[in-house]
N, CA, C and O atoms as a GROMACS GRO file, in nm:
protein
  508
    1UNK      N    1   0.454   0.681   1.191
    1UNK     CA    2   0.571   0.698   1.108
    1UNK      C    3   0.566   0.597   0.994
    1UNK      O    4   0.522   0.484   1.010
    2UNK      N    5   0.613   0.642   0.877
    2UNK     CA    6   0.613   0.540   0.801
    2UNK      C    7   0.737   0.579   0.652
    2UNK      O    8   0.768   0.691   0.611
    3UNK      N    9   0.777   0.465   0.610
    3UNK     CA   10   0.872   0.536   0.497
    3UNK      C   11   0.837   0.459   0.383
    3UNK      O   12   0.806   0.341   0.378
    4UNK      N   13   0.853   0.585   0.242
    4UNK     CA   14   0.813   0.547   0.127
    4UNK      C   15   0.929   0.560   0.047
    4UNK      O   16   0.998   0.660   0.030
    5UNK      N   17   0.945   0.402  -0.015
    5UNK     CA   18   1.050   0.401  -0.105
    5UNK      C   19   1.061   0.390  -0.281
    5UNK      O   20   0.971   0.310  -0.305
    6UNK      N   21   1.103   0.416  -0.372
    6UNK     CA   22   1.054   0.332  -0.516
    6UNK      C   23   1.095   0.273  -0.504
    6UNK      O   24   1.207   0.292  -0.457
    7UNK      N   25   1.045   0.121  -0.534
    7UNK     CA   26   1.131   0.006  -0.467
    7UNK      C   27   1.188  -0.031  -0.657
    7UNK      O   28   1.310  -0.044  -0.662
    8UNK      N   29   1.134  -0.044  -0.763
    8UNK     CA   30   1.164  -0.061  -0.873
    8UNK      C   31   1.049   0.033  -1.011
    8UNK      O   32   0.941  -0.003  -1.056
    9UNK      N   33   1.123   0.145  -1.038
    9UNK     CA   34   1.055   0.228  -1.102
    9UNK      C   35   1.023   0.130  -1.262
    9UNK      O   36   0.919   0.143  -1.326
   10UNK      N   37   1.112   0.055  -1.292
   10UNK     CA   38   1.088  -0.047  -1.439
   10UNK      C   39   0.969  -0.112  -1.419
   10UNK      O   40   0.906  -0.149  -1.519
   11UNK      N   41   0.921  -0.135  -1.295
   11UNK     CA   42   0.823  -0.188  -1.279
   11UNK      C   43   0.683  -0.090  -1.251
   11UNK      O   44   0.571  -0.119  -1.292
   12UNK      N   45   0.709  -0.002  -1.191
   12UNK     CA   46   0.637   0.114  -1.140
   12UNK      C   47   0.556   0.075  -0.999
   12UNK      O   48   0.433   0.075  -0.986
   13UNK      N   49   0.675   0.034  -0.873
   13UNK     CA   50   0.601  -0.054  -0.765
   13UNK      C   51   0.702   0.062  -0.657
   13UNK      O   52   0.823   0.077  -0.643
   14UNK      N   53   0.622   0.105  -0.615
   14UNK     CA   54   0.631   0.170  -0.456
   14UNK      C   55   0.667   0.117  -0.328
   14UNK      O   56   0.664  -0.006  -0.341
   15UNK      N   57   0.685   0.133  -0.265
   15UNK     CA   58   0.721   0.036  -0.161
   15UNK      C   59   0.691   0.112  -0.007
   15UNK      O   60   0.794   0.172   0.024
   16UNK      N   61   0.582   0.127   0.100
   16UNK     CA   62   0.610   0.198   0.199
   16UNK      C   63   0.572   0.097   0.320
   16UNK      O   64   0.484   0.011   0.324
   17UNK      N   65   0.684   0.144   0.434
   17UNK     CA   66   0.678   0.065   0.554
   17UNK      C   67   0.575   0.122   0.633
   17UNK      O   68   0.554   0.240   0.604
   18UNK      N   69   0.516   0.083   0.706
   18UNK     CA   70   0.431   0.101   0.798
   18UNK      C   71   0.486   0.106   0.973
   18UNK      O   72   0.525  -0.001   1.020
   19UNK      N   73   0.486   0.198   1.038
   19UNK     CA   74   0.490   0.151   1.193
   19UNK      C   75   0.388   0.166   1.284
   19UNK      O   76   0.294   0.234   1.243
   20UNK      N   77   0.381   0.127   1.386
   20UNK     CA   78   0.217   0.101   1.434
   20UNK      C   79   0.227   0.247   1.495
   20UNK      O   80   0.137   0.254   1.579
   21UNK      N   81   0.290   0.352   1.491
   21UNK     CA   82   0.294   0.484   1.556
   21UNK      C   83   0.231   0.536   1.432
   21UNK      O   84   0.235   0.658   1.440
   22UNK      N   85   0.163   0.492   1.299
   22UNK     CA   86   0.113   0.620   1.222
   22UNK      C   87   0.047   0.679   1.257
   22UNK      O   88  -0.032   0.609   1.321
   23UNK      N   89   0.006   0.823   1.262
   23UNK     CA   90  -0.136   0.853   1.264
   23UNK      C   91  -0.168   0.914   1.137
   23UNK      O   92  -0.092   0.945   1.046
   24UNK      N   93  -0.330   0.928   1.149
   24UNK     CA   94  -0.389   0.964   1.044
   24UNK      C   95  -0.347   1.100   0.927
   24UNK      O   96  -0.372   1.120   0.808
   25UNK      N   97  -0.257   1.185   1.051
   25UNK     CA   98  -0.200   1.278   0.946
   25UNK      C   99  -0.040   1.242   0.855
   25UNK      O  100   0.017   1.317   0.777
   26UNK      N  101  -0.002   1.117   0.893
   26UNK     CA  102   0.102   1.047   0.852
   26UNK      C  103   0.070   1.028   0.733
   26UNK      O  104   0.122   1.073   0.631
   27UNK      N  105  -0.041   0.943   0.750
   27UNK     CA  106  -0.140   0.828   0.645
   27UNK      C  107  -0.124   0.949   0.544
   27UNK      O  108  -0.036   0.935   0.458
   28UNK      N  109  -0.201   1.068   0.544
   28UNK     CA  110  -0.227   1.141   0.482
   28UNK      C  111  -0.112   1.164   0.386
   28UNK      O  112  -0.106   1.121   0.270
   29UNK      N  113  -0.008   1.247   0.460
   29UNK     CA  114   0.150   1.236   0.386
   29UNK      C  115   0.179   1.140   0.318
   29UNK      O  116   0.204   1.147   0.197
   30UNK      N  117   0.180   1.051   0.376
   30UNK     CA  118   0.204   0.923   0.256
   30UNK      C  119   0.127   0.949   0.128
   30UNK      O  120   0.179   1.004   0.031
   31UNK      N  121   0.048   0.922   0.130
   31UNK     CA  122  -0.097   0.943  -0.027
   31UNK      C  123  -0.041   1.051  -0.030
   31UNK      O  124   0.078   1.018  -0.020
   32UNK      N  125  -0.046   1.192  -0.039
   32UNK     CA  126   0.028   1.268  -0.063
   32UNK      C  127   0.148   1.279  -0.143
   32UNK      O  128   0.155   1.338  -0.251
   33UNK      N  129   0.271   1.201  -0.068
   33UNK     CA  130   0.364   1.130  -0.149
   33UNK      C  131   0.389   1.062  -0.244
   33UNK      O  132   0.460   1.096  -0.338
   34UNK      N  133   0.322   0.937  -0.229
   34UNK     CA  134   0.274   0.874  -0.364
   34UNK      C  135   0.223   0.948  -0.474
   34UNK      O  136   0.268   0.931  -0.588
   35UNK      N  137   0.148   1.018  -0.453
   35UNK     CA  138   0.081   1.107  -0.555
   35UNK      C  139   0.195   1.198  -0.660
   35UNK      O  140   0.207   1.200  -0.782
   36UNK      N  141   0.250   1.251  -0.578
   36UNK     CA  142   0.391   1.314  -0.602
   36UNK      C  143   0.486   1.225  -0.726
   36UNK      O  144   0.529   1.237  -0.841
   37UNK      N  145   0.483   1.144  -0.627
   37UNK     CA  146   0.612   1.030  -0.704
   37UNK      C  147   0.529   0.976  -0.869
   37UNK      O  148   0.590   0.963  -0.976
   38UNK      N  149   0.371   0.950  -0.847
   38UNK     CA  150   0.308   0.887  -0.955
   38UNK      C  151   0.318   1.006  -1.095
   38UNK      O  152   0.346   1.004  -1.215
   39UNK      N  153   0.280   1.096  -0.999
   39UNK     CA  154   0.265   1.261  -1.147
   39UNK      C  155   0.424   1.275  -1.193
   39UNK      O  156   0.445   1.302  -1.312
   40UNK      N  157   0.530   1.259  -1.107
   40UNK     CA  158   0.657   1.339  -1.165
   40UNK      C  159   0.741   1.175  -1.216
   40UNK      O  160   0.863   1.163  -1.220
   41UNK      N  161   0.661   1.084  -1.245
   41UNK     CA  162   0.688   0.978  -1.343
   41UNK      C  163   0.586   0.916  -1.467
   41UNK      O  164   0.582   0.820  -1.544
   42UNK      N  165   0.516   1.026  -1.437
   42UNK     CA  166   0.374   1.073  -1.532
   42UNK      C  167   0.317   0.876  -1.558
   42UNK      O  168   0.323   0.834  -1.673
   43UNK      N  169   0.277   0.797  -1.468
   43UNK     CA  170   0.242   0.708  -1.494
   43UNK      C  171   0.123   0.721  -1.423
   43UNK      O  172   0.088   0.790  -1.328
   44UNK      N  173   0.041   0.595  -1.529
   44UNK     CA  174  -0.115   0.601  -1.508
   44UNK      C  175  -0.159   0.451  -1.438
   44UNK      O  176  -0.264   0.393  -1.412
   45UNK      N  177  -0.030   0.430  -1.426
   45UNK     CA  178  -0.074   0.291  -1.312
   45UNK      C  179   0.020   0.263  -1.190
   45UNK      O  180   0.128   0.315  -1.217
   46UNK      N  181   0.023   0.227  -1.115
   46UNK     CA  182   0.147   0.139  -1.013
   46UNK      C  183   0.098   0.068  -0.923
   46UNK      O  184  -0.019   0.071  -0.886
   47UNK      N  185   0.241  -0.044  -0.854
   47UNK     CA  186   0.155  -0.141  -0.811
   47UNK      C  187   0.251  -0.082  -0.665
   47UNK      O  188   0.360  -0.025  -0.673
   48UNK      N  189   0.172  -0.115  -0.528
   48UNK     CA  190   0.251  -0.110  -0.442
   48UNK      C  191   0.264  -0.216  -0.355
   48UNK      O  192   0.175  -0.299  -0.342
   49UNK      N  193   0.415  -0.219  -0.267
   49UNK     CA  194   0.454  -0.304  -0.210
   49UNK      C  195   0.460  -0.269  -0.083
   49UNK      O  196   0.534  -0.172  -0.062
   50UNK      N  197   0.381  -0.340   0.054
   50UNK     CA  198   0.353  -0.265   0.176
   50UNK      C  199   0.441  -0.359   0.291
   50UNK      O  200   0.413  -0.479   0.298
   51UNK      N  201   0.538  -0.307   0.372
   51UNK     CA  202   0.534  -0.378   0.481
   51UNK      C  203   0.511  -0.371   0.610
   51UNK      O  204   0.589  -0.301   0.676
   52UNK      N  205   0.440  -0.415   0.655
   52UNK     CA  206   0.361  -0.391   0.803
   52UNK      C  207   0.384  -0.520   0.875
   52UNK      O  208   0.284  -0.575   0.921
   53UNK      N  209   0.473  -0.562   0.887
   53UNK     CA  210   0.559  -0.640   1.002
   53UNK      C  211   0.577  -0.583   1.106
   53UNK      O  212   0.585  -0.652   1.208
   54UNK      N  213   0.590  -0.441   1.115
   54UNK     CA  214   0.621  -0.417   1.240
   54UNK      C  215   0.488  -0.338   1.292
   54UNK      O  216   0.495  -0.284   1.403
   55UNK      N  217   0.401  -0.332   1.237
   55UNK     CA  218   0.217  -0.300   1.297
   55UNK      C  219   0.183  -0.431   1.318
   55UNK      O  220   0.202  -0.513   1.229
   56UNK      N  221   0.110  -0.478   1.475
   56UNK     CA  222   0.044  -0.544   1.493
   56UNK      C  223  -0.131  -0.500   1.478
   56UNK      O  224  -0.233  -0.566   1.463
   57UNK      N  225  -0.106  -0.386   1.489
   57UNK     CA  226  -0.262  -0.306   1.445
   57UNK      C  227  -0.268  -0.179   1.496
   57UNK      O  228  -0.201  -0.133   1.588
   58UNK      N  229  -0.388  -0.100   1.399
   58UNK     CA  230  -0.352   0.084   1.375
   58UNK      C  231  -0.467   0.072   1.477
   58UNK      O  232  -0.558  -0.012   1.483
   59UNK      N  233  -0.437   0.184   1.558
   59UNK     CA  234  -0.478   0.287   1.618
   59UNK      C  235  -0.621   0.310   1.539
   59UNK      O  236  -0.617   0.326   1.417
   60UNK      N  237  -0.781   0.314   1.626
   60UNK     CA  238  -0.917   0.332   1.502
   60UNK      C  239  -0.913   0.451   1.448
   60UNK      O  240  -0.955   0.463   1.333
   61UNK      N  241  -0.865   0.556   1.512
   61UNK     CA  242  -0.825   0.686   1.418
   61UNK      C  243  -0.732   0.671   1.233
   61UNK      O  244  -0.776   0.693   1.121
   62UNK      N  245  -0.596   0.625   1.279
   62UNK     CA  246  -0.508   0.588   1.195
   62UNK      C  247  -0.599   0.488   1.109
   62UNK      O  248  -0.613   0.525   0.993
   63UNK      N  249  -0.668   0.360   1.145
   63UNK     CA  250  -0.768   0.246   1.088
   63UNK      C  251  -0.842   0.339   0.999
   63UNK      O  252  -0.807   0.324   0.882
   64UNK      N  253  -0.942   0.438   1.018
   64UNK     CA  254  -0.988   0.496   0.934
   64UNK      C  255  -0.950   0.587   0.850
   64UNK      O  256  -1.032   0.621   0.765
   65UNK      N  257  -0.817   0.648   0.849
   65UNK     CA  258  -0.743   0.699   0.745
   65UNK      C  259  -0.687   0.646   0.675
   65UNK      O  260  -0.633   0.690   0.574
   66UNK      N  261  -0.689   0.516   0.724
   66UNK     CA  262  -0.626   0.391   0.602
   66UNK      C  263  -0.723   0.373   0.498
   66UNK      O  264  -0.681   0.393   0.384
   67UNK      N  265  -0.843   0.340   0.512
   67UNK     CA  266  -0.935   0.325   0.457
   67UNK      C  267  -0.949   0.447   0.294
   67UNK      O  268  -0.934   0.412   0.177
   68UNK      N  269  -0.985   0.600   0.350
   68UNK     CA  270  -0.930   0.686   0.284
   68UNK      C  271  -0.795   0.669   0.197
   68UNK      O  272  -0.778   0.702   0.080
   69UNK      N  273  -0.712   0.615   0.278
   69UNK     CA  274  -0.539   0.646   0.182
   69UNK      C  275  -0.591   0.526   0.103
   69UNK      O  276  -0.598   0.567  -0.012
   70UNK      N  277  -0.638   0.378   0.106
   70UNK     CA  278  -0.697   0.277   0.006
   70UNK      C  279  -0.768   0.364  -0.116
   70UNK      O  280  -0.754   0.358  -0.238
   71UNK      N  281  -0.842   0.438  -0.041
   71UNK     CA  282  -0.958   0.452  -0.174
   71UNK      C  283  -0.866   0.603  -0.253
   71UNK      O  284  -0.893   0.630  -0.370
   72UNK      N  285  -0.804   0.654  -0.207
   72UNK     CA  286  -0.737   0.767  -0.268
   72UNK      C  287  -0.636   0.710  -0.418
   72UNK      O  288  -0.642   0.743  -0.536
   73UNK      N  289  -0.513   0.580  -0.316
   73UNK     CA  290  -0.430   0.530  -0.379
   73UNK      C  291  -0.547   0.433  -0.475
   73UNK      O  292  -0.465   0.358  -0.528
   74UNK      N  293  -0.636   0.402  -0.511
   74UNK     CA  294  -0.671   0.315  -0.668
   74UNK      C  295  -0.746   0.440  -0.716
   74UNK      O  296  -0.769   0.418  -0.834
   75UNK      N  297  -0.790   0.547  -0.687
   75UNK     CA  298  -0.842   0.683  -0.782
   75UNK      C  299  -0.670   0.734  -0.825
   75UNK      O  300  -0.655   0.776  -0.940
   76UNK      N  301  -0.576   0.730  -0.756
   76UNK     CA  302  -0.458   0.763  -0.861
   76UNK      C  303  -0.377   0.636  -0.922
   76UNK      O  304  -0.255   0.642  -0.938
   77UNK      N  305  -0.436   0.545  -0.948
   77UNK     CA  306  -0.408   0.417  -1.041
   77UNK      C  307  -0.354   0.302  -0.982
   77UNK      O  308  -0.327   0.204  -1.052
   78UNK      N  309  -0.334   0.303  -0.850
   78UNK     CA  310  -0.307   0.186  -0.812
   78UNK      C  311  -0.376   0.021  -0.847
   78UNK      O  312  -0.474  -0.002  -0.777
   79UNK      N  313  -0.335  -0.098  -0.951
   79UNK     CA  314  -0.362  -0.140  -0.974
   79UNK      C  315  -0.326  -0.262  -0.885
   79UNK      O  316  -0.420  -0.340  -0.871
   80UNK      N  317  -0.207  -0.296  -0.819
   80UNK     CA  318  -0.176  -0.418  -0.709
   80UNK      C  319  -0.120  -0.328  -0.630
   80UNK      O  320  -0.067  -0.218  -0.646
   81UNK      N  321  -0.163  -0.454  -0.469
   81UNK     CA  322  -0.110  -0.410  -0.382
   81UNK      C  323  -0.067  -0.534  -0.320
   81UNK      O  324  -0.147  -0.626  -0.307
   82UNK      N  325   0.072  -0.545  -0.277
   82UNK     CA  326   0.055  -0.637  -0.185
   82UNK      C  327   0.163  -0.585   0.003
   82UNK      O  328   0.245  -0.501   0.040
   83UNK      N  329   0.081  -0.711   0.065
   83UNK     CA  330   0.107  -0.625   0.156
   83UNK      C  331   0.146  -0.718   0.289
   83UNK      O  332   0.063  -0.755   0.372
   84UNK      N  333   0.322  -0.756   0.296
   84UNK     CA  334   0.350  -0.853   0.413
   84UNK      C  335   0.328  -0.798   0.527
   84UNK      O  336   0.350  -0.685   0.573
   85UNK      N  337   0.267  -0.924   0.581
   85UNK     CA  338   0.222  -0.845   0.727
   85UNK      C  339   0.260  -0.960   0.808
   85UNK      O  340   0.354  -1.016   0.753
   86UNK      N  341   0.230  -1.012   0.903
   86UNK     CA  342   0.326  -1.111   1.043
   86UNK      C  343   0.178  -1.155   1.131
   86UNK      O  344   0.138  -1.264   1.172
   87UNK      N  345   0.106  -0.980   1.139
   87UNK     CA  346   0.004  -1.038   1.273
   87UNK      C  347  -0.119  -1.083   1.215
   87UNK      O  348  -0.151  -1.071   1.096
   88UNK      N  349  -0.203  -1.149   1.331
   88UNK     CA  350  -0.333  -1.213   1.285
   88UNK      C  351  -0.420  -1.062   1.269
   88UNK      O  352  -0.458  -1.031   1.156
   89UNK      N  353  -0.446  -0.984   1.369
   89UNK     CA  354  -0.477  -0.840   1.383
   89UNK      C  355  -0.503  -0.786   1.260
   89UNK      O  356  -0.610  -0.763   1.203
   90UNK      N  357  -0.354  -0.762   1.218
   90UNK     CA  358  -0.362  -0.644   1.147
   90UNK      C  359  -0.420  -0.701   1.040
   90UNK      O  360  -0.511  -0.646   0.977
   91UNK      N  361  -0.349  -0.869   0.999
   91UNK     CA  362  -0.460  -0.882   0.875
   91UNK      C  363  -0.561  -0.870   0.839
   91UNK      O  364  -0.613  -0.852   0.728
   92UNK      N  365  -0.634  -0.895   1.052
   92UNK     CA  366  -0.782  -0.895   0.978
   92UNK      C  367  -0.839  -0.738   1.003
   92UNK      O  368  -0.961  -0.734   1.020
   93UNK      N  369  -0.769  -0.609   1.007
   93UNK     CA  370  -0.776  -0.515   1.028
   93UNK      C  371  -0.760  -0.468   0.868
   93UNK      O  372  -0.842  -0.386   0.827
   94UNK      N  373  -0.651  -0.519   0.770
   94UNK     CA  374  -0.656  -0.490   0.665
   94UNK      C  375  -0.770  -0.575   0.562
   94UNK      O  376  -0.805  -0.559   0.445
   95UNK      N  377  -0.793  -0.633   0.626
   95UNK     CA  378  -0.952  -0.707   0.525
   95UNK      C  379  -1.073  -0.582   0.535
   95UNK      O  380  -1.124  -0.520   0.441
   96UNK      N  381  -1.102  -0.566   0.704
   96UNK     CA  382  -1.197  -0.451   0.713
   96UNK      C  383  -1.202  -0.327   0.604
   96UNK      O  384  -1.291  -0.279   0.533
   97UNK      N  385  -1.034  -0.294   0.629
   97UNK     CA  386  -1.048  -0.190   0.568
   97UNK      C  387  -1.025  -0.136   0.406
   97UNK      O  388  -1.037  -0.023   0.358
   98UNK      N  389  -0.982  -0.281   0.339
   98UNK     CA  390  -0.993  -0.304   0.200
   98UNK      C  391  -1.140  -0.317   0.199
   98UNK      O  392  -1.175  -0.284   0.085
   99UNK      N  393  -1.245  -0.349   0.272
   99UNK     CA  394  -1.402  -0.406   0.215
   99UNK      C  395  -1.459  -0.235   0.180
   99UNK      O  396  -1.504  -0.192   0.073
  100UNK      N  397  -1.440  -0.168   0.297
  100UNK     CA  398  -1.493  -0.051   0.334
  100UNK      C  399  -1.449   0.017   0.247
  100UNK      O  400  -1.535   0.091   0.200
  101UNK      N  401  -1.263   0.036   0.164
  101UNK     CA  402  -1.265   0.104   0.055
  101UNK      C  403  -1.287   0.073  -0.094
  101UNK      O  404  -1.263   0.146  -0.190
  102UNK      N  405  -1.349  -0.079  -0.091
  102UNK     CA  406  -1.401  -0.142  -0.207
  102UNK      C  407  -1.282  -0.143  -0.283
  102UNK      O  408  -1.296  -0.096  -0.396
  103UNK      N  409  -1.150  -0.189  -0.248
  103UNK     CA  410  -0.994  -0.250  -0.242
  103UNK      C  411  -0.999  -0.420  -0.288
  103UNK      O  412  -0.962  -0.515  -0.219
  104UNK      N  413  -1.047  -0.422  -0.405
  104UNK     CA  414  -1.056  -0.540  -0.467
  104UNK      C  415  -0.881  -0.591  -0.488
  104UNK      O  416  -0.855  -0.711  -0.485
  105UNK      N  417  -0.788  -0.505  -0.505
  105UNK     CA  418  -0.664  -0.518  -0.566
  105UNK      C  419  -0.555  -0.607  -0.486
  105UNK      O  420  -0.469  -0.671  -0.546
  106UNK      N  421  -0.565  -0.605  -0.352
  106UNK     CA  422  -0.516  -0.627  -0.232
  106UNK      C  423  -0.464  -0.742  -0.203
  106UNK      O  424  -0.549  -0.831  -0.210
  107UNK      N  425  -0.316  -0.795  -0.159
  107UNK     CA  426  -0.355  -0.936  -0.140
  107UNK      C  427  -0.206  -0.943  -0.036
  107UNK      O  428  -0.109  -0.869  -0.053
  108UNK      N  429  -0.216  -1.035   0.056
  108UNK     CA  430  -0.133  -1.016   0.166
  108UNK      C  431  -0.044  -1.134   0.161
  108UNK      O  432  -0.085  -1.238   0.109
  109UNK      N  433   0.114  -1.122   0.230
  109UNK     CA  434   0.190  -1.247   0.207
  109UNK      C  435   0.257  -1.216   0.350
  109UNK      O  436   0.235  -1.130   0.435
  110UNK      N  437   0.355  -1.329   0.337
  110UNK     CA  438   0.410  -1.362   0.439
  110UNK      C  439   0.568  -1.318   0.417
  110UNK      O  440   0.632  -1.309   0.521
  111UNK      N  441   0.634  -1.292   0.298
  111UNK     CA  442   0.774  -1.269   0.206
  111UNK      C  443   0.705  -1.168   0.150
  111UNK      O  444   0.606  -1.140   0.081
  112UNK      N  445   0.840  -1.107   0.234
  112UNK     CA  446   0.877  -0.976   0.134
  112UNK      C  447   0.908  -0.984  -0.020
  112UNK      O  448   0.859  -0.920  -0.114
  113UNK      N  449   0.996  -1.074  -0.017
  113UNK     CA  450   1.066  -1.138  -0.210
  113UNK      C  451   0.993  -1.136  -0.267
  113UNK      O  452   0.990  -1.071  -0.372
  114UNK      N  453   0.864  -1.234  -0.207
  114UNK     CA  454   0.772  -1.354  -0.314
  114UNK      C  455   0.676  -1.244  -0.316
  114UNK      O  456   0.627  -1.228  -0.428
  115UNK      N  457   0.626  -1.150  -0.213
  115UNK     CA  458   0.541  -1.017  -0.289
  115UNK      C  459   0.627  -0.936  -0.387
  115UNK      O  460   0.608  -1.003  -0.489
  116UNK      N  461   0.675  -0.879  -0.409
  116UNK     CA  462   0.775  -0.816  -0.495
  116UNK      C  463   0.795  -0.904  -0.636
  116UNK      O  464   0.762  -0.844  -0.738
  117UNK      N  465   0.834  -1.013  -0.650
  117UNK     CA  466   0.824  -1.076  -0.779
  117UNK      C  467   0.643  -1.099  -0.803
  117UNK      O  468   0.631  -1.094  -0.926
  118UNK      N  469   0.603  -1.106  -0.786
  118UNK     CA  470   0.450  -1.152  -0.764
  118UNK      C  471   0.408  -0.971  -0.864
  118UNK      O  472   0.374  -0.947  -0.980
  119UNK      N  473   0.430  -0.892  -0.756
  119UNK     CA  474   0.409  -0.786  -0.828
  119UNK      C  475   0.499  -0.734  -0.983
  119UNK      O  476   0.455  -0.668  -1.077
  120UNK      N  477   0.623  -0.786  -0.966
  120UNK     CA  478   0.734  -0.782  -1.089
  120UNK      C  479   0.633  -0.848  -1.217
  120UNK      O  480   0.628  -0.788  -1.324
  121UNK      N  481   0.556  -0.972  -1.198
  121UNK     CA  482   0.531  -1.066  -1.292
  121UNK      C  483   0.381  -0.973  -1.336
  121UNK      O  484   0.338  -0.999  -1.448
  122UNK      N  485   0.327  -0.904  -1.282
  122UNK     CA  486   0.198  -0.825  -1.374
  122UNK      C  487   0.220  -0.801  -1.446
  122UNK      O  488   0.330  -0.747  -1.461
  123UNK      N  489   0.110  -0.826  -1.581
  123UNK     CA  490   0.158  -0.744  -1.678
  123UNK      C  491   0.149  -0.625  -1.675
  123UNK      O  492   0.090  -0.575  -1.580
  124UNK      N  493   0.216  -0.522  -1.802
  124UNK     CA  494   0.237  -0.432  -1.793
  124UNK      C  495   0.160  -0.345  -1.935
  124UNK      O  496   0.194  -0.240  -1.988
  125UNK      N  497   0.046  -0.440  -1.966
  125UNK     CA  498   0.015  -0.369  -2.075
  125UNK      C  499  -0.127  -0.340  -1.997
  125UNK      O  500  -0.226  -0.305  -2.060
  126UNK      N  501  -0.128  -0.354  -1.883
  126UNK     CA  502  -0.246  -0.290  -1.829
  126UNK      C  503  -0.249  -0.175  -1.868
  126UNK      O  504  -0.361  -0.145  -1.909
  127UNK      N  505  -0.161  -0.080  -1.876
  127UNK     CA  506  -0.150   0.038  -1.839
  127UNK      C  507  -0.267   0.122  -1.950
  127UNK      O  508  -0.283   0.244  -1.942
   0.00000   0.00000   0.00000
């Protein structure tokens, strides 16, 4: 299960929770979603904001559809990601699977806030 929010469209930052019940056809929906939300705000970049506090670690099925939803979400412009997480696990479950989708963008915190301004402060002439 997981829920996707716009957390601040001025910024163009996404926001989806994670629960350690995803599975891979979840994962899927999500990217899916995003995709949705990126075309019907016709933007060519966004940054997203992940929280996985409540995953201590995915399922290797779900693990490898993450990987996929990584490499899907920076082919539709994802330029930051950040992504509070709590466990030792999952972090090092999300290192694996940023290497494997060649997820240079990625970077993990401990605050929800301080990711969110962090992502607020990019510039915006990336685009």
């Amino acid at each position: 299960m997981s829920i996707i929010n716009l957390s601040d469209l001025e910024h163009h930052i996404i926001q989806v929770k994670w629960f350690p019940t995803a599975t891979p056809e979840e994962i899927a929906q999500v990217t899916a979603d995003i995709a949705s939300v990126i075309q019907g705000n016709q933007w060519s970049y966004f940054y997203l904001l992940v929280d996985m506090r409540a995953v201590k670690a995915f399922a290797p099925p779900s693990q490898l559809a993450l990987v996929e939803h990584q490499k899907e979400l920076i082919s539709l412009g994802m330029r930051r990601a950040t992504v509070v997480v709590d466990s030792a696990i999952a972090k090092s479950q999300l290192r694996r699977s940023a290497r494997q989708a060649d997820n240079e963008v990625e970077s993990h915190w401990d605050n929800e806030e301080e990711a969110l301004q962090f992502l607020r402060a990019q510039p915006s002439a990336l685009n």
